[in-house]
C-alpha positions in Angstrom: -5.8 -35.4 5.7 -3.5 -33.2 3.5 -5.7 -30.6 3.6 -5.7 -30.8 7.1 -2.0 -30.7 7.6 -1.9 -27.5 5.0 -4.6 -25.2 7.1 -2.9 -26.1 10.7 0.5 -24.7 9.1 -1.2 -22.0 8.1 -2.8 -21.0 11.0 0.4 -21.4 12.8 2.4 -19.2 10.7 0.3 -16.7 10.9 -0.5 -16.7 14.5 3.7 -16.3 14.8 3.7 -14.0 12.1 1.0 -12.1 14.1 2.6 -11.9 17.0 5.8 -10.4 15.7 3.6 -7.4 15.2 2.1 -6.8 18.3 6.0 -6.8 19.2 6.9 -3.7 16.8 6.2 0.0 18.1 4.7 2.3 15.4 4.8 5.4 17.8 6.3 7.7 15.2 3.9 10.8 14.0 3.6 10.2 10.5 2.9 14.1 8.6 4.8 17.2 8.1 4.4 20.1 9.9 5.4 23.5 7.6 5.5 27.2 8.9 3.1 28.0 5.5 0.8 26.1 3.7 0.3 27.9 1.4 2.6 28.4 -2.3 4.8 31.3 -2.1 3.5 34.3 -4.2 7.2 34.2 -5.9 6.7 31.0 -7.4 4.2 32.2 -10.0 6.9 33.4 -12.4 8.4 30.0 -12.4 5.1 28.4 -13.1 4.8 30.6 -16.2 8.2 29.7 -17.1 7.7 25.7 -16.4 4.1 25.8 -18.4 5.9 27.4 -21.6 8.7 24.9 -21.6 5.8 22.1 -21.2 3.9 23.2 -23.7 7.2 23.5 -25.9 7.6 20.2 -25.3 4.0 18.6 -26.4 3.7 16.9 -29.5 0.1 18.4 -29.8 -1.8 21.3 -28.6 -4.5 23.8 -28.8 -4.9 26.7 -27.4 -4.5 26.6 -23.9 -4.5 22.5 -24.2 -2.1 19.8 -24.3 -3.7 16.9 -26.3 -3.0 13.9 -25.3 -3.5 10.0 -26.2 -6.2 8.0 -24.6 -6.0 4.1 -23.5 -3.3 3.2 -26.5 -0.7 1.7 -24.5 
């Protein structure tokens, strides 16, 4: 009987919780629109800049490669 009394309460709540909802309006357009999709020929200087400071900062490297630790957290 307890079991009973559980699943109707649950049923109810979420037939409320349902309609609450259908009474919310999602009509906004969710996405940006930009003028250009496409990176800015400019930026590449600061890429080069950002990559040596990156690999300034790794503890271990090689080459062209940042090494990194696997799975030991």
């Amino acid at each position: 009987m307890n079991q009973e009394k559980i699943t109707q309460e649950a049923k109810e709540l979420m037939d409320e919780f349902s309609e609450a909802l259908d009474k919310i309006s999602l009509e906004e357009d969710i996405g940006i629109e930009r003028d250009d999709q496409v990176r800015d020929p400019k930026l590449e200087k600061l890429d080069e800049q950002f990559r040596g400071i990156m690999f300034d900062n790794a503890p271990n490297k090689d080459s062209d490669f940042i090494i990194a630790e696997k799975k030991k957290w």
